[in-house]
C-alpha positions as CSV (number, residue, x, y, z in Angstrom):
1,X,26.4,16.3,-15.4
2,X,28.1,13.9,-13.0
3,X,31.0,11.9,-14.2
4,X,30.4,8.5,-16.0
5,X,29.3,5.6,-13.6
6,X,28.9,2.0,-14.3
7,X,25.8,0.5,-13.5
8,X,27.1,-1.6,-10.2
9,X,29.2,-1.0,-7.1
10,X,31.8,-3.4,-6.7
11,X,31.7,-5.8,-3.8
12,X,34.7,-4.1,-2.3
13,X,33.3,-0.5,-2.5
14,X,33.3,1.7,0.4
15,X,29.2,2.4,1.4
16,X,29.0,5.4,3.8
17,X,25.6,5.8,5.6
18,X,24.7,9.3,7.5
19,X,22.3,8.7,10.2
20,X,22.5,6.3,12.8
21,X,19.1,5.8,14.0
22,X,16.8,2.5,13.0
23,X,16.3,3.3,9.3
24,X,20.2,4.3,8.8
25,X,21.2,1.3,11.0
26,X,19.2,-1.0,9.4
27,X,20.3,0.1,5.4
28,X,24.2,-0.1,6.9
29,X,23.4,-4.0,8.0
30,X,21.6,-4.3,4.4
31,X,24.9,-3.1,2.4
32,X,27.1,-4.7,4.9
33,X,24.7,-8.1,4.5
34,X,25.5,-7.6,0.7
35,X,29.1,-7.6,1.1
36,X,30.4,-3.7,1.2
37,X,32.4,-2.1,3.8
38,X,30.3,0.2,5.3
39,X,31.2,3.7,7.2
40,X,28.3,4.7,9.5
41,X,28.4,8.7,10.7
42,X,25.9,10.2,13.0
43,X,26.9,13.6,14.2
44,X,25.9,12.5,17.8
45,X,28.9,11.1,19.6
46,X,28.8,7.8,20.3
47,X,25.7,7.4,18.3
48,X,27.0,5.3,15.3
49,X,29.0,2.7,17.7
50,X,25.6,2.3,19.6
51,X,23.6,1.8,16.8
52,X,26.2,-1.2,15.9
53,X,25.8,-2.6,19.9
54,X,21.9,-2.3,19.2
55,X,22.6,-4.2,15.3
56,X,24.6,-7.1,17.3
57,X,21.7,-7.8,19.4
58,X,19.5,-8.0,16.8
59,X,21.8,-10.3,15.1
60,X,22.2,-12.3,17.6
61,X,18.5,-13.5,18.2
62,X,18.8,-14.2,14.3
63,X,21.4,-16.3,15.5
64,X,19.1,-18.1,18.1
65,X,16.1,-18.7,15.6
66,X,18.4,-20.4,13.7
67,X,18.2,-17.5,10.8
68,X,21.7,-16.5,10.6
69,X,24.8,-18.6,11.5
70,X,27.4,-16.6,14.9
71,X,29.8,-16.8,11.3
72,X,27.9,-14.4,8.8
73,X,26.5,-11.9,12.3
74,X,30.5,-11.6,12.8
75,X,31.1,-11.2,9.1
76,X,28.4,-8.4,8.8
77,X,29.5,-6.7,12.2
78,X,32.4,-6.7,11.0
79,X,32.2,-4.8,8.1
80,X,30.8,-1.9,9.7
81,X,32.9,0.9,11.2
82,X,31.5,3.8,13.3
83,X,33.1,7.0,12.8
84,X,32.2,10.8,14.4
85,X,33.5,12.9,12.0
86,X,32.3,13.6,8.4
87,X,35.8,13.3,6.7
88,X,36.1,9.6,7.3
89,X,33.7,9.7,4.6
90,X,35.7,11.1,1.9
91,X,36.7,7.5,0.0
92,X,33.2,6.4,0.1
93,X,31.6,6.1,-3.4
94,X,27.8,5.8,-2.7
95,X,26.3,7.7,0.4
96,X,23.1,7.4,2.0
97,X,22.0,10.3,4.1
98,X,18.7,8.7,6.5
99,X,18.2,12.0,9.2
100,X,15.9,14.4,9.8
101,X,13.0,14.6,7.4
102,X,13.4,18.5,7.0
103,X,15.0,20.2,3.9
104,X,17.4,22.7,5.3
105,X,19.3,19.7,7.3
106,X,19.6,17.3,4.2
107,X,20.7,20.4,2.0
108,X,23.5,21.4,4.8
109,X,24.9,17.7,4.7
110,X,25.1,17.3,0.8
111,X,27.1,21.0,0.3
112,X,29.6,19.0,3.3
113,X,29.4,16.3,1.6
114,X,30.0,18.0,-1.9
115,X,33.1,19.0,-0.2
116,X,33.9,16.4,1.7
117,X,33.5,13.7,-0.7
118,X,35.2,12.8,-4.8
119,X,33.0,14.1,-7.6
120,X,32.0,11.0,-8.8
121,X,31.0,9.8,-5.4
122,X,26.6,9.3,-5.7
123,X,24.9,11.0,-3.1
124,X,21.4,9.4,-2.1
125,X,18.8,10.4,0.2
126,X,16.7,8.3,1.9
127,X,13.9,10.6,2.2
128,X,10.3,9.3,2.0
129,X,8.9,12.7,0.9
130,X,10.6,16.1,0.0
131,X,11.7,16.4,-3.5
132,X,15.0,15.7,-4.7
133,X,14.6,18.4,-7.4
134,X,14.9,20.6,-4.4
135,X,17.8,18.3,-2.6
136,X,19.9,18.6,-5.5
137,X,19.5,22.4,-6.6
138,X,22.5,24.5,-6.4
139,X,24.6,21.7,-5.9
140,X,28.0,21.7,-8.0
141,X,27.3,18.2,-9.1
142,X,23.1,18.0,-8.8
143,X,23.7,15.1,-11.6
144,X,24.7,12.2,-9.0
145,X,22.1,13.1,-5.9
146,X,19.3,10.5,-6.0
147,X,16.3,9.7,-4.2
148,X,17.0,5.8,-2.2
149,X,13.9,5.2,-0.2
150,X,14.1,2.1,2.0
151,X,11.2,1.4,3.7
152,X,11.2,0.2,7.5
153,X,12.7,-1.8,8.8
154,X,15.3,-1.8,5.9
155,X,16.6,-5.4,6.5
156,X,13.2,-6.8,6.4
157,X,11.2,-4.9,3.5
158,X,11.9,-5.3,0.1
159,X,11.2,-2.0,-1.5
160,X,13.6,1.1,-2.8
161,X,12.1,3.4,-4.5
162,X,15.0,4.6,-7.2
163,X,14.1,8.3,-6.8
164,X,15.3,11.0,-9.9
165,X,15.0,14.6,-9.6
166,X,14.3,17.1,-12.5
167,X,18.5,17.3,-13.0
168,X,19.7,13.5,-11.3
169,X,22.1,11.8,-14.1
170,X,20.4,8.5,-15.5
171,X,23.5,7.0,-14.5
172,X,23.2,7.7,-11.1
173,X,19.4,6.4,-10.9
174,X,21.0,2.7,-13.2
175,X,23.8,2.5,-10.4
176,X,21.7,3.2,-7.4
177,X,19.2,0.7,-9.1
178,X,21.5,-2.1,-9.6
179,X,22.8,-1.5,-6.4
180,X,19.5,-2.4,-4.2
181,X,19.0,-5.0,-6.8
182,X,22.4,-6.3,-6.2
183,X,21.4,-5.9,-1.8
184,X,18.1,-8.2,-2.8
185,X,16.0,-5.3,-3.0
186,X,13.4,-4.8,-5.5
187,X,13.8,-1.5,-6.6
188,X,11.4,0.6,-9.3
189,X,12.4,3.9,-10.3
190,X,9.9,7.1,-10.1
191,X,10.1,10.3,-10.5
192,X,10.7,13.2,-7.5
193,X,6.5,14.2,-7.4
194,X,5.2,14.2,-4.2
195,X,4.4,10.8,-2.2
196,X,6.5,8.9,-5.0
197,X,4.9,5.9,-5.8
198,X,3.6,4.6,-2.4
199,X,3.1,7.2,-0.6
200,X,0.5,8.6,-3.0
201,X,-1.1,5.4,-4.4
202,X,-1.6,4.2,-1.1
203,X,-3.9,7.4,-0.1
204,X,-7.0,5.9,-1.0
205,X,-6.8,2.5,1.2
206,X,-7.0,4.6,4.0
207,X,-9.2,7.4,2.4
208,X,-11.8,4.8,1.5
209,X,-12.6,3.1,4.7
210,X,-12.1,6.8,6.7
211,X,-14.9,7.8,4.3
212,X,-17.4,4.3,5.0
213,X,-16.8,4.8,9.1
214,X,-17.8,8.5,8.7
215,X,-20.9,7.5,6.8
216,X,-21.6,5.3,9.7
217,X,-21.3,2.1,6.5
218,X,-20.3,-0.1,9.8
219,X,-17.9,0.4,12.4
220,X,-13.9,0.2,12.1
221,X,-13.6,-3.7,13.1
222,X,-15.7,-4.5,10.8
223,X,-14.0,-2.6,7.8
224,X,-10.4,-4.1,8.5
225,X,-11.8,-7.6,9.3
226,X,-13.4,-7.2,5.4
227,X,-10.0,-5.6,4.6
228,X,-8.5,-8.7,5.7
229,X,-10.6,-11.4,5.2
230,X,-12.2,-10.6,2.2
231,X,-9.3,-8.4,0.6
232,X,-6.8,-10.5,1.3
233,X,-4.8,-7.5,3.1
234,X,-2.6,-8.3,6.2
235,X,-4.2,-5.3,8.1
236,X,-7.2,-3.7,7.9
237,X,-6.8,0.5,7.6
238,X,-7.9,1.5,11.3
239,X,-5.5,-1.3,12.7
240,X,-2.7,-0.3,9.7
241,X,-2.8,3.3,10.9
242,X,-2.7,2.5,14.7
243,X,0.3,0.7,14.4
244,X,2.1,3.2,12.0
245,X,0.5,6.2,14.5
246,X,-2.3,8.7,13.3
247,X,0.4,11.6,13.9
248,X,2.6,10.1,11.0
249,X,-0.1,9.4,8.7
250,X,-2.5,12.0,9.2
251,X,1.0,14.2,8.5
252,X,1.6,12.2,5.5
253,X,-1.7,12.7,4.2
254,X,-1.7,16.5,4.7
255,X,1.9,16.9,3.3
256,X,0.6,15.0,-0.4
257,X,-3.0,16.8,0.0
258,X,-0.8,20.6,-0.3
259,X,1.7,19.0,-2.4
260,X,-0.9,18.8,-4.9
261,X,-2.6,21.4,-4.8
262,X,-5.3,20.9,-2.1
263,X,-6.4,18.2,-5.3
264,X,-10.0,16.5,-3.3
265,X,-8.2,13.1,-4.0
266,X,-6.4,13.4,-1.2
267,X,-8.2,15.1,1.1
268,X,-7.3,14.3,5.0
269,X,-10.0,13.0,7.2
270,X,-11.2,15.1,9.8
271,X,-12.1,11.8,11.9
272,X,-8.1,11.4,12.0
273,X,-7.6,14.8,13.1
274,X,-9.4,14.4,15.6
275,X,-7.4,11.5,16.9
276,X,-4.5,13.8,16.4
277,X,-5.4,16.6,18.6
278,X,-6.8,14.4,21.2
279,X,-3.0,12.4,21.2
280,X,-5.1,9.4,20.5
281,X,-2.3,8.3,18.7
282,X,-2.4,4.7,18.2
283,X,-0.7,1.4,19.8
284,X,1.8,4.0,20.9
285,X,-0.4,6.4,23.2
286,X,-2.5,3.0,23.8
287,X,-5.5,4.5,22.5
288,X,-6.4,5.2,18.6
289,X,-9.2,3.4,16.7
290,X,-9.0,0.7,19.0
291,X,-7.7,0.9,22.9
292,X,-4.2,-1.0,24.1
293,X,-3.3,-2.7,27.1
294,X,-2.6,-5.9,28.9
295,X,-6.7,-6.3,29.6
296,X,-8.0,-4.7,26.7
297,X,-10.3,-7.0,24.3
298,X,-10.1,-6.3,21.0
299,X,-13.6,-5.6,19.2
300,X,-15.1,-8.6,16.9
301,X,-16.4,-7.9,13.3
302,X,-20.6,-7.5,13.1
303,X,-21.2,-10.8,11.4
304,X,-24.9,-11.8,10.4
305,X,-26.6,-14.7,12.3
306,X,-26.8,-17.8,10.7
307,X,-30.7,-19.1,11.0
308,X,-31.2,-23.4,11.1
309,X,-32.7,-23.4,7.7
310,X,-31.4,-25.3,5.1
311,X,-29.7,-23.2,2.5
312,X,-30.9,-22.2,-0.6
313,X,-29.7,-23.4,-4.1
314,X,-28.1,-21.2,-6.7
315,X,-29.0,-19.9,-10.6
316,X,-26.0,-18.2,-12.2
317,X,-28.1,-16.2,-14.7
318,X,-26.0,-15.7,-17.7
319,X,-21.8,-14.7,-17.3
320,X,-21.7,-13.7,-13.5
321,X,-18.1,-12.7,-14.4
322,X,-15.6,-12.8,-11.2
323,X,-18.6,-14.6,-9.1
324,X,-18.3,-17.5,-11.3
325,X,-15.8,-18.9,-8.3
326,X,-17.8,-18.3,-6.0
327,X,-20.5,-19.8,-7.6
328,X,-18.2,-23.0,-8.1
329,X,-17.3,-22.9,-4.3
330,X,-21.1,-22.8,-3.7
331,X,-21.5,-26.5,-5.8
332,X,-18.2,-27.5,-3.7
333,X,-19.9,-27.0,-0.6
334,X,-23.2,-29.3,-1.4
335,X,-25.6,-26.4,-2.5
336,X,-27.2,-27.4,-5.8
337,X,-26.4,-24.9,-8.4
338,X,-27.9,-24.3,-11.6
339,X,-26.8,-22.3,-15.0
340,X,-29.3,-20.8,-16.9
341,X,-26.7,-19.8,-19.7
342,X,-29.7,-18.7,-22.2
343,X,-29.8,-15.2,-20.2
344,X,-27.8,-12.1,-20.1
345,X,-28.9,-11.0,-16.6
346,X,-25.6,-11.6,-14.9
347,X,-26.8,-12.3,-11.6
348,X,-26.9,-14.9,-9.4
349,X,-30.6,-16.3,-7.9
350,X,-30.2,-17.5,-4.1
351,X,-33.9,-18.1,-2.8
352,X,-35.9,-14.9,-3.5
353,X,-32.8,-12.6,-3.5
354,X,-31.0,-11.3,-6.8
355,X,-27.7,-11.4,-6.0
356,X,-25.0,-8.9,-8.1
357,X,-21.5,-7.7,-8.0
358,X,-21.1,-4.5,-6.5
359,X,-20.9,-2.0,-9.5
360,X,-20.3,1.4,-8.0
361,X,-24.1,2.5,-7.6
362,X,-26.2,2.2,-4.7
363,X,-28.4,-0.9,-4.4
364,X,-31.9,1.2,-4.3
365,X,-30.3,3.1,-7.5
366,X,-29.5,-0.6,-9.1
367,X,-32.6,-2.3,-7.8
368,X,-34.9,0.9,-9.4
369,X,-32.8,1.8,-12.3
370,X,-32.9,-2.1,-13.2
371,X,-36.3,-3.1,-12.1
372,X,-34.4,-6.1,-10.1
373,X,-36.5,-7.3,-6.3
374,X,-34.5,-8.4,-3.6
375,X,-31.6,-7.2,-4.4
376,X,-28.4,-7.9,-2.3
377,X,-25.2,-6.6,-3.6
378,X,-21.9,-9.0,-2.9
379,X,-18.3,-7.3,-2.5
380,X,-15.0,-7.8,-4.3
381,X,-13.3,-10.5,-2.7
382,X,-9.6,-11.1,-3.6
383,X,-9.8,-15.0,-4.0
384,X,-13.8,-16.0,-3.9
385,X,-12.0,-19.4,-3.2
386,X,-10.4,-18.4,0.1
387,X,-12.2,-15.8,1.4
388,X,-13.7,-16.2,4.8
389,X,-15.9,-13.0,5.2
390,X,-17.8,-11.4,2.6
391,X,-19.9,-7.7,2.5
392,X,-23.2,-7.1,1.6
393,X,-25.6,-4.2,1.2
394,X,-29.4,-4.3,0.4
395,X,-32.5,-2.3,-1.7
396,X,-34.4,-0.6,1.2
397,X,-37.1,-2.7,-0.6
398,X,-35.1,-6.0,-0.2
399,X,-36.7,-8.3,2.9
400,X,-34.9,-9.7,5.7
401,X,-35.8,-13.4,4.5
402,X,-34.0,-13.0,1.2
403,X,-31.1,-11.5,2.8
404,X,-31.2,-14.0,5.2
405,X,-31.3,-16.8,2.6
406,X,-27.7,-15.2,0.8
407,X,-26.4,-15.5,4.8
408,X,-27.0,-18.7,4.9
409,X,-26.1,-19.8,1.4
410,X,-22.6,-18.6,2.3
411,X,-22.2,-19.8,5.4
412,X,-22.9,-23.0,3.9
413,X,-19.5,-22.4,2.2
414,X,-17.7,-21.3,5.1
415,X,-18.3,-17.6,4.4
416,X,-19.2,-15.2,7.2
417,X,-21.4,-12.4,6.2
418,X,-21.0,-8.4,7.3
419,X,-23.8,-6.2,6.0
420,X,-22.9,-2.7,5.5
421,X,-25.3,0.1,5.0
422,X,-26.5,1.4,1.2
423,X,-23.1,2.5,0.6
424,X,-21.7,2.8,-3.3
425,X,-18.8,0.3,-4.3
426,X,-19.2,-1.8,-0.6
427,X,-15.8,-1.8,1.3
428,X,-13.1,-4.2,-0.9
429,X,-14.0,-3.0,-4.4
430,X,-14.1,0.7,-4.0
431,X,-10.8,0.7,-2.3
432,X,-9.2,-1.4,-5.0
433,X,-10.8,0.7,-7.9
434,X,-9.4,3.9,-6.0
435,X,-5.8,2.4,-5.2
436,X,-5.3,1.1,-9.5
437,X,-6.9,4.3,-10.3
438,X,-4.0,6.8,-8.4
439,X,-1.7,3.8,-10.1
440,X,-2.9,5.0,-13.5
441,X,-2.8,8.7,-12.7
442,X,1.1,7.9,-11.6
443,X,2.0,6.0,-14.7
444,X,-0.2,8.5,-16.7
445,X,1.8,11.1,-15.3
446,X,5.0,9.1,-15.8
447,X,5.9,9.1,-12.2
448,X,6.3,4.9,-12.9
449,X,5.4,2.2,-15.1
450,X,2.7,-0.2,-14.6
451,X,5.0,-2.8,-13.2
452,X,7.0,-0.6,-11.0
453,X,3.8,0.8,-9.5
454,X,2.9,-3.1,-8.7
455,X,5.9,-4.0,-7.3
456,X,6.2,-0.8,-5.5
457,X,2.7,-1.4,-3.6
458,X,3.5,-5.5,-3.5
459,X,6.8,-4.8,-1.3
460,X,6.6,-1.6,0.2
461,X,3.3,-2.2,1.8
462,X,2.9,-5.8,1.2
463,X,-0.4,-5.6,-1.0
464,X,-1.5,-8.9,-1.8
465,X,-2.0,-8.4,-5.4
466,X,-0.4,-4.9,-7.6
467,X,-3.5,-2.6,-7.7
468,X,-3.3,-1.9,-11.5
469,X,-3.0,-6.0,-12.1
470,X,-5.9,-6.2,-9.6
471,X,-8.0,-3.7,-12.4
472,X,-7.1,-6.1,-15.0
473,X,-8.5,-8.9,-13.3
474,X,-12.1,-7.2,-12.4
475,X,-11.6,-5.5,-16.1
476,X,-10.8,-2.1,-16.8
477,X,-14.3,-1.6,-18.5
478,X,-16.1,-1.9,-15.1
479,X,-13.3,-0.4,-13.1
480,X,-13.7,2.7,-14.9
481,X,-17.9,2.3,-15.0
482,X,-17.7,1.5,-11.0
483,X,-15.4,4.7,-10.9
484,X,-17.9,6.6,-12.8
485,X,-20.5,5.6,-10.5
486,X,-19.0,6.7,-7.6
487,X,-18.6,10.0,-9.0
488,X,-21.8,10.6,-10.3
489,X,-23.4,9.3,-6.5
490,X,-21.0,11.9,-4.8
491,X,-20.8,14.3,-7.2
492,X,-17.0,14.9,-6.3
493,X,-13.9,14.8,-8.3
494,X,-12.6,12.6,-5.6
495,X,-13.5,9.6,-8.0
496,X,-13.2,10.9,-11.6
497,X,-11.8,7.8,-13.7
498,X,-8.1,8.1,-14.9
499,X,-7.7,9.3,-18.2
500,X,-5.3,6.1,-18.8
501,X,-8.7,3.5,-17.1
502,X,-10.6,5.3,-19.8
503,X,-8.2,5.2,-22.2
504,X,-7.6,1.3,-21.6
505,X,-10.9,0.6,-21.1
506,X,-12.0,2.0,-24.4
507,X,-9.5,0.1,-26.3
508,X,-10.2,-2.9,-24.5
509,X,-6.7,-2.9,-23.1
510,X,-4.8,-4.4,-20.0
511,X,-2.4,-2.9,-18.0
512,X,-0.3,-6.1,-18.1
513,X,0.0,-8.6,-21.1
């Protein structure tokens, strides 16, 4: 057990950061931003003064936009020292190690630092995946190491994921805590299990649309334009993992898929690895989903023709649930709607076409199962108000004029259409089902709380909505029947519901009051 710690680091505490490259740059700006003296090592010589010369110019076009006054760039430049050697470390009360992303390294520079540094001095890792169970064992004072994930680049993203291994001191975890609250952060605290919180709940937004491209559901512009337009995302999965690089995240993805077991959740795609072992690598290597350069065109999203008829009106048959707003954008638009409130079919009448939410079965499964003609299922959209692209699938017994007539309803409204292929759960609502049901297996598992996992997902990888207040919204009733349809179309555990969905959903419970 480490030594007592408040729960906040005085203004005038020392800050040491090990690591000198862009993530340990950029968290020695963020404490020296919050007010701390700040001590940056890298055991490459003149590494830690460079990284400060590279800091300065980023400050100083800050200074240009008009974001930062030349007063507070001096004041923060100012309160970081370079050193080369370890030892300059030893009055430092909070160090960050951000190197190498290998175990036997990090281990080697907390037993120097064990030495180097006062016992009550917290030791935090900046580590995105290895445990800090491990990190800590053997240790003379395992109590004060911590997990501090920053996410890139540090200055800019709000997230710290407050990392405790099996023996880290809760006093450690409260101090680091209050700290990157204290920096502006918006820290949530998890538990050392592989991935953390973001690394593993995010698995499925790129598992999901891997899985649709490899069905041939539509191709990968397409997907993220849906993503994006319809999701409300700020990047679409084949564009999101171009720009991170496939190496990284096809890594990622293999390192949680072992972590756990080989556990068919988080299977890696084999479409990725092949973008791996060709160096097809992303914006990087020019070439990855999509191709790079000066004279390369991007791809548009397959978008269904408008015709020069006039649209259709509307029925609402019965509660159409979440497609009530669309429904009211529809009347906003000009296009008559009706309400026949007297049924329970839940569906919406455009023309000849029975229009439905996407409920996790295919449309020919729906359309028999349900004795429904013309059926067109309609995706998840994050705000049916704002959306400007919308999926669709069809019954292989659903004809082109009553698909056509649900085109041109929307585009009436100002809603592109992309049909995809028979596929179950469409493109937005599978992905969101998948991404709130890891978030219940994590705070099921008690690797986070419901609100940590939302704010985790929110400002680590700027999610426009928390995926488990997302599943309160759709309902947790149909996010666990959607979840169970999926399941019973594959026949994989891929999507078996979360015990918690169930659990929830049984009750008639909510994530969030």
């Amino acid at each position: 057990m480490m030594p007592e710690q408040t729960h906040t680091l005085s203004i005038d505490t020392l800050v040491a950061v090990i690591g000198a490259g862009a993530m340990g740059a950029g968290i020695a700006q963020v404490a020296a931003q919050a007010g701390h003296p700040v001590k940056l090592y890298d055991n490459r010589e003149g590494a830690a003064a460079q990284a400060i010369d590279t800091m300065a110019a980023q400050l100083n076009k800050l200074v240009a936009r008009g974001k930062l006054t030349a007063e507070q760039r001096d004041a923060v430049l100012s309160r970081i020292t370079p050193v080369d050697d370890i030892e300059a470390l030893v009055d430092a009360k909070l160090v960050i190690e951000a190197i190498i992303e290998n175990l036997d390294v990090k281990r080697s520079v907390l037993a120097t630092l064990e030495d180097v540094c006062s016992d009550d001095c917290i030791l935090a890792s900046n580590t995105s995946s290895l445990s800090i169970t491990s990190l800590a064992a053997g240790r003379r004072y395992p109590g004060r190491i911590v997990g501090m994930h920053f996410f890139n680049p540090a200055p800019i993203m709000k997230l710290v994921e407050v990392v405790s291994g099996l023996a880290t001191d809760s006093n450690a975890a409260s101090t680091v805590y209050d700290t990157a609250l204290n920096w502006g952060k918006k820290p949530v605290h998890t538990r050392s299990t592989p991935g953390f919180i973001v690394n593993r709940v995010a698995r499925p937004f790129y598992a999901e649309s891997l899985r649709l491209l490899q069905e041939q559901a539509s191709d990968c512009a397409t997907l993220d334009a849906l993503m994006r337009d319809a999701g409300g995302f700020r990047m679409g999965a084949f564009e999101l993992t171009d720009l991170i690089g496939h190496d990284v995240n096809y890594a990622v993805t293999c390192s949680v898929f072992t972590a756990y077991y080989g556990d068919f959740r988080f299977q890696p795609s084999l479409i990725q690895k092949e973008l791996v072992d060709a160096g097809y690598l992303g914006r990087k290597a020019s070439r990855g989903f999509y191709h790079y350069g000066e004279a390369t065109e991007q791809p548009l999203a397959l978008t269904v023709t408008v015709s020069s008829d006039t649209p259709s009106g509307c029925v609402a048959l019965g509660d159409v649930g979440l497609l009530s707003v669309l429904v009211q954008r529809l009347a906003q638009a000009g296009i008559s709607v009706d309400q026949e409130s007297a049924s329970d079919a839940g569906v919406l009448r455009i023309g000849t076409a029975t229009v439905a939410l996407t409920d996790g079965r295919l449309a020919c499964q729906r359309a028999l199962e349900e004795g429904l003609t013309n059926l067109v299922l309609i995706d998840l959209a994050l705000d049916y108000n704002q959306a400007s692209r919308l999926a669709i699938s069809r019954a292989h017994n659903t004809s082109t004029d009553a698909v056509q007539q649900v085109v041109d309803c929307l585009a009436q409204a100002g809603i592109q259409v992309s049909e995809l292929t028979d596929v179950p759960g469409l493109a937005v609502m599978r992905t969101v089902c998948m991404l709130a049901n890891e978030g219940a297996d994590a705070v099921l598992q008690g690797v986070g709380d419901a609100i940590g996992v939302d704010t985790a997902m929110c400002f680590g990888v700027n999610y426009p909505r928390g995926p488990l207040r997302w599943a309160d919204q759709i309902g947790l009733a149909k996010v666990d029947q959607l979840l169970t349809y999926l399941q019973a179309v594959y026949g994989e555990d891929r999507y078996r519901p979360s015990l918690l969905i169930r659990r929830l959903a049984l009750q008639g419970g909510r994530f969030h009051d």
